[in-house]
N, C-alpha and C positions, 0 to 999 in steps of 0.2 A: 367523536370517538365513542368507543363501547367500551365499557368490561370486558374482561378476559377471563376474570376471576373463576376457578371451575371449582367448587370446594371439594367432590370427588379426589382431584387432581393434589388438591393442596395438604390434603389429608395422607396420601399416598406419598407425597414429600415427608410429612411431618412422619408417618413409618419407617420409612426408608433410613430416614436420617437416625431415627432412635435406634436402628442396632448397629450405629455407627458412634451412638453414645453423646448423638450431639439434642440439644433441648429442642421442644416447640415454640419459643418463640425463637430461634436461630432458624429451624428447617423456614417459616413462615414467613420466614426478615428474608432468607433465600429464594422462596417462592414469589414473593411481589418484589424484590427485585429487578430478577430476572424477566417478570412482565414488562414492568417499568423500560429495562435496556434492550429487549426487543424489537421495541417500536423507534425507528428512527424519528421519528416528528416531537417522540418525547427524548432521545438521547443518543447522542453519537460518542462514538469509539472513546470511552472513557469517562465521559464530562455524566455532573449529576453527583448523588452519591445518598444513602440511606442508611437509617441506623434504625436501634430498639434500645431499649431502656431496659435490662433483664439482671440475673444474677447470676453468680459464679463462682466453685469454690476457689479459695486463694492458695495459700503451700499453710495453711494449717489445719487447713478441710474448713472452715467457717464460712460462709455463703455471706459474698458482699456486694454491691449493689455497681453494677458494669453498663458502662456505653457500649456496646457493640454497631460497630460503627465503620463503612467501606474506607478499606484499605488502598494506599495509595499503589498504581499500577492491576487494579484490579479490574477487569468491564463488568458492569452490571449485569449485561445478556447471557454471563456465559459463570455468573459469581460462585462459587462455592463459599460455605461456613467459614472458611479459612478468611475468606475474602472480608471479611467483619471482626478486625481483634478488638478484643474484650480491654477495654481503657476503664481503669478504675474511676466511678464515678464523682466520689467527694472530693479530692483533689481536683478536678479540672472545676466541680461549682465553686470552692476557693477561691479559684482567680477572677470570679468575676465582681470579688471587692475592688480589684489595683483597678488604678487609676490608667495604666500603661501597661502595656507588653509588648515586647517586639515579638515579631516575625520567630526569627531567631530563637529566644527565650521560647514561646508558645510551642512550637514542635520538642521542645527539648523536655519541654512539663510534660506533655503527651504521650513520649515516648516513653518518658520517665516510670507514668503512670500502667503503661500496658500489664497485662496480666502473663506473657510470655514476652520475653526482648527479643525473640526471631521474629515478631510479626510485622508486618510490614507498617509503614508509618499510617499512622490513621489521617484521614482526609483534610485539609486547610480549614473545612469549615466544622472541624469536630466540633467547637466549642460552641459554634450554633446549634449545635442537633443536643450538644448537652444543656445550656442554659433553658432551652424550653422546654417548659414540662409535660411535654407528650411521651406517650410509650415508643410509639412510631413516626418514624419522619421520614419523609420523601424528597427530594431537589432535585428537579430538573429542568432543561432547557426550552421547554416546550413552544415549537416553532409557534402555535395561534398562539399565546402567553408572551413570544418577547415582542410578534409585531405590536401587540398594546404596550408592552411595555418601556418599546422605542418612539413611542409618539411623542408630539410638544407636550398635550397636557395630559398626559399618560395618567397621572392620576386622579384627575377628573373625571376621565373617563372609566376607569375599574370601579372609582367609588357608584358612577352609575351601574355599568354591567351588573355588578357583585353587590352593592349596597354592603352591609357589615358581613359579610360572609369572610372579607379579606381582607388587609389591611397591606397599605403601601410602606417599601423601606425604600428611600432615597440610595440612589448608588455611593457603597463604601466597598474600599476592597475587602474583598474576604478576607477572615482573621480577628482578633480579637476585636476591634471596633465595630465591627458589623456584628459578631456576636450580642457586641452589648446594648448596640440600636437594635437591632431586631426581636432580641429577648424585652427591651424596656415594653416595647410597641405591641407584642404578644400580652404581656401583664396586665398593661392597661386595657385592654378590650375584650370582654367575656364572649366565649363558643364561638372565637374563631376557627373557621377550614383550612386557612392559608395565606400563607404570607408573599406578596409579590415582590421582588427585588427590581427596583426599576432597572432595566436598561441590562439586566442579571437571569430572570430566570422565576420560578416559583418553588415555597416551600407548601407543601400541607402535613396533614397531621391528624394521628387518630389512636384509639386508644386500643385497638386494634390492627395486624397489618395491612387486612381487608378495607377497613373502614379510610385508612389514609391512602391506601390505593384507588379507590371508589371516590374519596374527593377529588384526588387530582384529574382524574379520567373525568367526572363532572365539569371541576372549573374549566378544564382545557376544553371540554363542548361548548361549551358557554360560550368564549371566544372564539372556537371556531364555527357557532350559529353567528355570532354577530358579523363576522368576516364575510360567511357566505350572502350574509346579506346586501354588504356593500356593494354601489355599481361597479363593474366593469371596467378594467382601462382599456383605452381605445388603443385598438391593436396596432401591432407596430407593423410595419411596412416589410413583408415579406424579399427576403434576399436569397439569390441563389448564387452562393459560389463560382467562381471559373473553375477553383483547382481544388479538387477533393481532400479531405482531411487527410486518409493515406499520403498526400506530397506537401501538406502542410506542415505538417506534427515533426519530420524530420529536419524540417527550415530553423522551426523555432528549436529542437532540441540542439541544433547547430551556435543558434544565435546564445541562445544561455550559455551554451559552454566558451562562447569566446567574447562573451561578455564577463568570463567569471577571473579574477585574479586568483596567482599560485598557491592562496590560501583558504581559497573558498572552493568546494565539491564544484566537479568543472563537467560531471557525465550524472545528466537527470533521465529518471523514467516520469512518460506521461501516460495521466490518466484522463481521458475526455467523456465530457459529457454534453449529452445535446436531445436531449427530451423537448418534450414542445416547453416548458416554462422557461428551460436555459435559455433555449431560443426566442423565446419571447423578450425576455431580458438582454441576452447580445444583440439584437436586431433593432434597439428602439435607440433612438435619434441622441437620448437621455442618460445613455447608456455610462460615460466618461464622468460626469456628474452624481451621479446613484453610486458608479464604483467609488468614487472619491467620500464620501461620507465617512465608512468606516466599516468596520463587524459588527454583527448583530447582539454578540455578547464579548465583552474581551476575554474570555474562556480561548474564545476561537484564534486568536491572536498568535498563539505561539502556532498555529496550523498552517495558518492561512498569511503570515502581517496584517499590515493591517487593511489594505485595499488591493486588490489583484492589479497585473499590468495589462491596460485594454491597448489592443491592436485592434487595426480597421479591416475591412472587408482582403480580402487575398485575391481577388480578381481573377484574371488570367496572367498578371503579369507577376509572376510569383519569384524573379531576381528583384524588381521596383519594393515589392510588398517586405524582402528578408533586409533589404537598405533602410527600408521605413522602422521595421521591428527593432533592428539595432542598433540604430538613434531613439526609438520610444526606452529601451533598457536601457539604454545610456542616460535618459533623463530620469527614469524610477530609480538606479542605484544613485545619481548624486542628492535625490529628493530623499533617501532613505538616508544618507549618511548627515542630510541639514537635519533633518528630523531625530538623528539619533543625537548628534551634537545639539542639538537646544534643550533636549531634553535631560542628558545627559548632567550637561551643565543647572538646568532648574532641580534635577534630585540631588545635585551637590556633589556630583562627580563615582568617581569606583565604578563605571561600569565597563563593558568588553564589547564594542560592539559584535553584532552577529553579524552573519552574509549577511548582505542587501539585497540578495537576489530573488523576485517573487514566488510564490509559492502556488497562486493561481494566475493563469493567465485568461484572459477574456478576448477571445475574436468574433467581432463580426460576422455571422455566414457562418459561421463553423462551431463553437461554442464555448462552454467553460473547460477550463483544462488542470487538472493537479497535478502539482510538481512535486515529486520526493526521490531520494537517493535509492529510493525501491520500489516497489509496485505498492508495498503496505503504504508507507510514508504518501505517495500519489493517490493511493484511494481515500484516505484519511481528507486530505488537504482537497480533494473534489469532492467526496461526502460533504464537508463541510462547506463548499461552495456552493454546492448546489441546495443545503439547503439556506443558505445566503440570500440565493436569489431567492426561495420561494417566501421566505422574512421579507426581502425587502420588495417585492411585488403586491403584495397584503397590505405591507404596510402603506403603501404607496397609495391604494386602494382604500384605506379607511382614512388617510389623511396624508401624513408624510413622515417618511421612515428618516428616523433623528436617531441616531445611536451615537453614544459616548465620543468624547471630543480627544483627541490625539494625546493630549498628557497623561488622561486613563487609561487609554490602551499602553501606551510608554510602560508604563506603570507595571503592567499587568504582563506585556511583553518581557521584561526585564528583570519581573520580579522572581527571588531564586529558587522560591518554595514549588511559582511554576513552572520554573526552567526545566526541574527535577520530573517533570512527569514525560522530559522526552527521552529522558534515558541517556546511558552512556555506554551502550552495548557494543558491541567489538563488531566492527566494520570490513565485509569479505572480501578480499583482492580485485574480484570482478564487482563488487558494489556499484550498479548504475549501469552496468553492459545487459545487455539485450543479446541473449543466444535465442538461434535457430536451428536446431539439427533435424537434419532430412536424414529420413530411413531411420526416426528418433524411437520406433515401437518395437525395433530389433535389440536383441542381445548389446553390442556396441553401443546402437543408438541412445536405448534406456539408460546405457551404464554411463556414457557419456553427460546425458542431459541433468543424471541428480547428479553427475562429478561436478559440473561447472553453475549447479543451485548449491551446493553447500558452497563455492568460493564468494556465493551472493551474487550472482546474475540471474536476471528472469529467464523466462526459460518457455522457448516457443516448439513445440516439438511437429513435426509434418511427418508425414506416413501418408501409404494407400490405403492402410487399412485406418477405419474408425474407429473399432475396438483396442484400435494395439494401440494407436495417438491416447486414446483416453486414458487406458490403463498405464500408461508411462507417466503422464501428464499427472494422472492423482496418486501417484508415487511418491511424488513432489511435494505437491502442497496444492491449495483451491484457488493457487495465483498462476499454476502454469497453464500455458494455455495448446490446446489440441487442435491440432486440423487436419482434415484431410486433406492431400495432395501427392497426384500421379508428376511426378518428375520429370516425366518425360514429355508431356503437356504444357508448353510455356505459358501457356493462358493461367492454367493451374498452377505453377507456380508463383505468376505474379499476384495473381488473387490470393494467393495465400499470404506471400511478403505484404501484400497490400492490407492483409487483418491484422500481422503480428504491428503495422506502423501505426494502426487505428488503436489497438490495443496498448502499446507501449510505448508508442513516438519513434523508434525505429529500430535500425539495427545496429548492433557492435561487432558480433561474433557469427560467422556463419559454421557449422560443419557438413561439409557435405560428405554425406555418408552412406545413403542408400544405393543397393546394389545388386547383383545375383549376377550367380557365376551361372555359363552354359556351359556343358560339356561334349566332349565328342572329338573327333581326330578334325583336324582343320581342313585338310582334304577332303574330306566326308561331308562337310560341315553345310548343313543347306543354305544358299544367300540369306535367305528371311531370318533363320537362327544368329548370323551371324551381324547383321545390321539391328538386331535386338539385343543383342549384347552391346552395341555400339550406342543404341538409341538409351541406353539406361545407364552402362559405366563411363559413355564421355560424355554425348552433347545433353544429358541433364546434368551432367553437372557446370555445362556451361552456360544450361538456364538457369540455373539457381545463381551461379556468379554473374551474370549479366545483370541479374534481379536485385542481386545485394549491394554489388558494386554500382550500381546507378542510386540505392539511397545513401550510400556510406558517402556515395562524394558528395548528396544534396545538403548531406551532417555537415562535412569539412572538420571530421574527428578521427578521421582514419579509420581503421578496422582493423578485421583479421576475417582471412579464409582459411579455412583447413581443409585440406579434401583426404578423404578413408583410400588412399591409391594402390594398397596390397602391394603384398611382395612378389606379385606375378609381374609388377612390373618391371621387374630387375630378374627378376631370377622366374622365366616363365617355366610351365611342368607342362606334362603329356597331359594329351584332352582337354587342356583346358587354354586352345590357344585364341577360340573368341574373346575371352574372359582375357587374356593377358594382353593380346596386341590392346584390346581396349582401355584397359588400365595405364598399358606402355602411353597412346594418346595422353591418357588424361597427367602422367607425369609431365609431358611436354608443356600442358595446357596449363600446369602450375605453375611453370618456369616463369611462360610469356604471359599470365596476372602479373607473377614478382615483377615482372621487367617493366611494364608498364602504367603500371599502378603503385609503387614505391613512392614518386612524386605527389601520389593521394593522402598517402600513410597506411596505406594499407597493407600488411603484411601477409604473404600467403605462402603457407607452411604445407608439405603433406604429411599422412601417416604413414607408414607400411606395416601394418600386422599378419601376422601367420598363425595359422591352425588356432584359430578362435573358436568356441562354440557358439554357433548363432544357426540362424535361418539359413546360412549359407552353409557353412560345413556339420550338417545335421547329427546325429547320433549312427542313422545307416549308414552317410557317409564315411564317418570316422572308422565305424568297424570295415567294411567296404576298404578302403585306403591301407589301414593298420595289417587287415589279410594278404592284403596285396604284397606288403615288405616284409611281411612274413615275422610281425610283431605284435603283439598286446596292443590295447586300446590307449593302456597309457604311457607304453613306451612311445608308442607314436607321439602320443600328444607331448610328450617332454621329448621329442626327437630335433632335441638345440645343443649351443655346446654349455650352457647353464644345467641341460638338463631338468629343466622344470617347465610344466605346464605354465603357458599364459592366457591369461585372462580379460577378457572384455573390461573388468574394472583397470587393468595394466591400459589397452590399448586408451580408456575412457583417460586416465594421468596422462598419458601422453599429450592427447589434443588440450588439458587445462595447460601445460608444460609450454606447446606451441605457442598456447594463446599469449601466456604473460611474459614470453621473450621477446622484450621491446625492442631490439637490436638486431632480431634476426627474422630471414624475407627468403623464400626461395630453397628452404631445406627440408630434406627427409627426414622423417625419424623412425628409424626401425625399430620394431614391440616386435622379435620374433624368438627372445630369448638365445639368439647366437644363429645366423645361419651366415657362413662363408660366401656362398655363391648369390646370396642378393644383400651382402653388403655394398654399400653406395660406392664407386669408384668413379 
């Protein structure tokens, strides 16, 4: 590792922050931070945490002597000032006379002591960053730091590496006990850099925020020259799949869900990953053994449990491989529930157990995979995975990777203080569905695709154009995902269904929506114009349903189709009879989904909207139309018996509307603000 350190940079912080009223040593504590949670090898989504020792006035104006110290639900990468509340200092060194403190007790002193009671709860390990007498303090997870610090004689070997530069603390959970080992172990040993927490992580420290930043990037070289020095393991035996990840990733997201009981989340998003080191790791013969061990830190526990579920190779025979996968989760959930009951019972009872159901999965041939109720929660739980594996390949590498025995992790799994760092946030109706909306860069499309991410579905958007997919896509958020695809190309289509199942494990929700109307008298109408209107408003949308309906049934979770079917299909107009007989098809072709995909679970809804503004009924058109009847722009456009203009976000409510009507298969829903002659009969 290097430095990052730019003092330029950190100077420009430390201004920034002063006409915001905030001190230099908070802009500075933010500055190496934010280095700090940058780097995934030193910190993932949350874990870690830093403080400074500084001052601050109180409600009498007198300057008193403050922890500023990261806040719980904070990330380092991304910290502001806020992110560090000011805990008054002499009350927390107080308690490190008692003899005891709980859990419980210790956040309550903590909170007690803050210097505003909106701030967020300061970190588990405050009372470590306060007992030791450093200005600045650092802790992180540092992937070369924990494989040392997962070995048999882990501390044997640091005391070689480092000689007195560091000093070992034997693993204690975090919280008053570990404060008080760790502060004792600090006392005793003059111009220490840092303190290693076996089996946990490292502290350093400095009197400066640079100077303890510049340690940790030090000791963490150190380990990682030692590591690069170790031989090589002897590679694993290269495997190539029969069936590609695309028809994998929908098997398993099947199997979780009818492995799941009525009280555990029954619809997962996956996140895969398959770099050469995963791979190297799923592919080795050793693989069921290495996973069984455990996490690298029990930080990772509530992300991850405590050992992923390894399935074997997928073959060609991909019905044999989904019988195998659902007898292997049948033996992880009853392994998870003996594990919860012994342990349960050795902490003396009061606890709740959690789902059993893995959090990472490991296949053969294919690779690591993270499991969450979202794409966040999935990236989290594969970040963490992955760097899982590259811990326990190092470690493997300098000796044998030994991490923490199943009661510690119990422990730390269970424990409430970390339970609280997962949140208890409000969970969206579509939580765990996988949308795909084609023609998703249009007016409708866009307005459709952020309708069904606010109810908490991912959100896969297809278009021809590249520019309009992006622009919709970061609309969203940096989780939905863009692609090009012509509709009318079933090759393109599949490859594209084939990214969003690589991407997110498969599909829930499709809408098929992309469109254009042609004009012209039908009579008129040239062949070629008029099999282009066919080739775009039916049979794409009957590649796109052949595409989704072949993985919805591989899930065995049912679905939903929606198709955008206008109200030309009911109530066709002049010139535009390409445009309507085509649509008229494509109601037929909703029917006969409903009729024979019902027994899949799949429900298939259409829309009918009228006079939308999009790509299709443009600004000229509308004036164009309006002239014609011999009315205003927006008389027309309110030309219903509501009398009001409808809207792309109306038509977007409708398809969430479809989707979460579990009981209905086979119906229109008309968005056209009242029109008589293409109401449904």
């Amino acid at each position: 590792m290097k430095s990052l350190w730019d003092e330029p940079a950190a100077r420009a912080m430390v201004k920034a922050y002063a006409a915001e009223g905030v001190g230099e040593d908070i802009a500075l504590r933010t500055y190496s931070a934010r280095l700090l949670g940058a780097d995934p090898r030193l910190v993932l989504h949350g874990g870690g945490n830093t403080s400074v020792k500084t001052s601050a006035g109180d409600l009498y104006g007198e300057e008193i002597a403050v922890l500023c110290v990261k806040g719980s639900g904070w990330d380092l990468a991304a910290i502001e000032p806020a992110g560090h509340p000011a805990v008054r200092l002499a009350p927390l060194l107080r308690l490190r006379a008692l003899e005891a403190l709980s859990d419980e007790d210790m956040v309550n002193a903590q909170r007690q002591s803050l210097l505003q009671s909106l701030s967020p709860t300061p970190s588990v390990e405050t009372l470590l960053h306060a007992f030791i007498g450093e200005k600045f303090i650092d802790h992180t997870h540092a992937v070369a730091l924990l494989v040392l610090a997962n070995q048999p004689d882990a501390g044997a070997l640091i005391a070689r590496l480092y000689g007195r530069r560091v000093a070992c603390v034997a693993y204690v959970m975090p919280g008053f006990d570990l404060a008080k080992r760790a502060a004792a172990i600090f006392d005793a040993q003059v111009g220490l850099e840092g303190l290693v927490l076996l089996n946990h992580g490292l502290f350093t420290f400095g009197a400066t925020a640079r100077q303890s930043y510049e340690r940790m990037i030090d000791l963490v070289s150190v380990a990682e020259d030692y590591l690069a020095a170790r031989p090589p393991l002897a590679p694993a035996p290269r495997r190539s799949t029969g069936a590609p990840a695309a028809e994998v990733l929908p098997l398993l997201r099947g199997v979780l869900s009818q492995g799941a009981q009525a009280s555990w989340p029954s619809r997962w998003v996956l996140d895969l990953r398959a770099d050469h080191e995963v791979m190297r790791l799923v592919d080795d013969a050793r693989l069921a053994e290495w996973a069984a061990r455990g996490v690298a830190t029990p930080d990772h526990v509530i992300r991850t449990k405590r050992y992923p579920l390894v399935l074997g190779e997928p073959g060609g025979d991909l019905r044999g491989w989904r019988d195998k996968a659902r007898a292997a989760l049948a033996a992880y959930i009853a392994d998870y529930q003996d594990y919860f009951s012994r342990n349960a019972a050795r902490a003396g009872g009061g606890k709740t157990q959690l789902d059993p159901l893995p959090r990472v999965v490991a296949i053969s041939g294919v690779g690591l995979i993270g499991i969450g109720r979202n794409a966040a929660e999935a990236a989290i739980a594969a970040d963490v995975a992955q760097s899982w594996a590259t811990t326990l390949l190092a470690a493997e590498r300098a000796g044998r990777f030994t991490p923490l025995g199943e009661a510690d992790t119990f422990d730390m799994e269970y424990w409430s203080l970390e339970q609280a760092k997962l949140g208890k946030s409000a969970r969206g109706r579509l939580e765990g569905c996988v949308a795909v909306i084609t023609g998703g860069g249009g007016a409708i499309g866009a307005a459709t695709a952020q309708a069904f991410a606010r109810e908490g579905a991912q959100i896969a958007i297809l278009d021809n154009s590249e520019g309009a997919a992006v622009t919709a896509a970061q609309a969203i958020d940096a989780r939905a995902l863009a692609l090009v695809c012509d509709v009318t190309d079933p090759a393109s289509v599949e490859d594209a269904f084939a990214a969003v199942c690589r991407r997110f494990g498969g599909v829930d929700v499709v809408v098929s929506n992309a469109g254009a109307a042609t004009t012209g008298m039908i009579a008129d109408l040239p062949a070629a114009d008029l099999r282009a209107s066919f080739e775009l408003n039916f049979f794409a949308h009957q590649a796109v349903a052949q595409a989704a309906v072949r993985i919805m049934r591989a899930q065995n979770m049912g679905g939903v189709l929606l198709f955008n079917a206008s109200k030309q299909a009911l109530n066709p107009g002049a010139d535009f009879g390409a445009y309507g007989a085509a649509k008229a098809a494509l109601l037929a072709l909703v029917r006969q989904y409903a009729l024979e995909h019902g027994a899949d679970g799949i429900r298939v809804n259409a829309v009918n909207p009228d006079r939308i503004r999009s790509g299709l009924l443009t600004k000229a058109m509308i004036a164009s139309r309006a002239a014609a009847r011999g009315v205003d722009e927006a008389t027309y456009m309110a030309g219903n018996l509501l009398g009001e203009e409808v809207t792309a976000e109306d038509v977007a409510q409708a398809f969430v509307f479809a989707a979460l009507m579990r009981r209905t298969t086979g119906a229109v829903i008309t968005v056209d603000g009242g029109n008589v002659a293409a109401m449904v009969r």
